[in-house]
C-alpha positions in Angstrom: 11.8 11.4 -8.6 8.8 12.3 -6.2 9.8 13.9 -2.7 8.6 12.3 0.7 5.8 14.7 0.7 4.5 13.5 -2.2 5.1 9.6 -1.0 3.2 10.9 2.3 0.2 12.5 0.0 -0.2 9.4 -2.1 -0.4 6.9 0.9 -2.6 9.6 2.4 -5.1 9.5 -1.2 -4.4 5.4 -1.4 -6.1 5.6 2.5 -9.1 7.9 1.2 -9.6 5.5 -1.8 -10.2 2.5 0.1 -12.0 4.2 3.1 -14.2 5.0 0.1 -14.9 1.4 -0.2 -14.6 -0.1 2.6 -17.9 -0.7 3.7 -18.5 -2.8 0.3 -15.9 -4.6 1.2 -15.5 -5.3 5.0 -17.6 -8.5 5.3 -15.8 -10.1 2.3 -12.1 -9.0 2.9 -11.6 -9.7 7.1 -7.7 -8.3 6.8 -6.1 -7.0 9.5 -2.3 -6.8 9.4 -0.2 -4.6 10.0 2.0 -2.9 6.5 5.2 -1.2 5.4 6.4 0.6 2.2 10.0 1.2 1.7 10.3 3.9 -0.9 13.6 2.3 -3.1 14.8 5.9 -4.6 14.4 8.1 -1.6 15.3 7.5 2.4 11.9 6.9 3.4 9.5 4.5 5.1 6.4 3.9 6.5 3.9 2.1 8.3 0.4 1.7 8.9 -2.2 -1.0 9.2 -4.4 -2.5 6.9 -8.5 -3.0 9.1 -11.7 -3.4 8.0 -11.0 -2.7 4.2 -9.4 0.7 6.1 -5.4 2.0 5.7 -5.4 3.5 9.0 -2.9 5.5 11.2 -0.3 5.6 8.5 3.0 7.3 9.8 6.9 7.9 9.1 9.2 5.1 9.8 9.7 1.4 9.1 8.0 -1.5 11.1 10.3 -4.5 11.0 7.5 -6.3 12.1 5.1 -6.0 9.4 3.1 -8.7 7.8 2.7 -7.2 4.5 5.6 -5.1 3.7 5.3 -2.5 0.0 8.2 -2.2 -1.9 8.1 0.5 -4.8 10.3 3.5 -5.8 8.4 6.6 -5.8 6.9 7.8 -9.4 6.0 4.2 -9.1 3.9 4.9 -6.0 2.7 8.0 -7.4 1.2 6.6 -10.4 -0.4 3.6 -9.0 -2.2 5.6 -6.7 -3.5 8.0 -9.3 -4.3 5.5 -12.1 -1.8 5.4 -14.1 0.3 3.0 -13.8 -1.4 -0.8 -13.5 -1.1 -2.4 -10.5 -1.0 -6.3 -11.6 1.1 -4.9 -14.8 4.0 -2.8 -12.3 3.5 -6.1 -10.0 4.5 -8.8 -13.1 7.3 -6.4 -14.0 9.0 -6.2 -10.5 8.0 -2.3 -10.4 5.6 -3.3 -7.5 7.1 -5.8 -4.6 4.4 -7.2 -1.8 5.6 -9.4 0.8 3.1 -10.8 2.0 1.8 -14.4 2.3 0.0 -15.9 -0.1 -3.7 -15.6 1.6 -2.5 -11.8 2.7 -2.2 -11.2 -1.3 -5.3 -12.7 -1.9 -7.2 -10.4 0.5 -4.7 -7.6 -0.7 -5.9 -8.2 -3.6 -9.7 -7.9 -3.6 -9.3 -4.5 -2.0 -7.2 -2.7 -4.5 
């Protein structure tokens, strides 16, 4: 079982990775919502918000409020974020839950 630290470290990475693209893919993904991961295996949340192809001011905590909400135990998160673990494969399994709405997933979708 990853720590928080290392939860915090791959959200940190996952935001690096997409900043990375995000100015290929800012005029054809226009998402801005805001986004929660609950880690399952440790006692750990947080938040953030998904702009301009950007994960941006991720922090500690839950946000109740949250239109796309990340549900994934933590060697889970680790490995997605590095590559090895398959995100449409952990997704199919149930390894990966999004709640989002269906457009949202879409969206979610063309960034990863």
């Amino acid at each position: 079982m990853a720590t928080i630290e290392e939860c915090r470290a791959a959200l940190d990475a996952l935001a690096a990775k997409l900043a990375e693209n995000a100015d290929s893919v800012r005029g054809k993904v226009d998402l801005d919502r805001t986004l929660a991961a609950e880690i399952t295996d440790l006692p750990a949340h947080f938040h953030g918000r998904l702009a301009q192809g950007r994960l941006i001011d991720i922090a500690d905590g839950d946000d109740p409020d949250a239109k796309i909400r990340l549900i994934v135990g933590s060697d889970d998160l680790i490995a997605l974020v590095a590559g090895d673990l398959d995100f449409g494969r952990a997704f199919a399994s149930g390894r990966v839950k999004i709640k989002a709405n269906l457009f949202d997933l879409l969206k979610l979708k063309a960034l990863l």
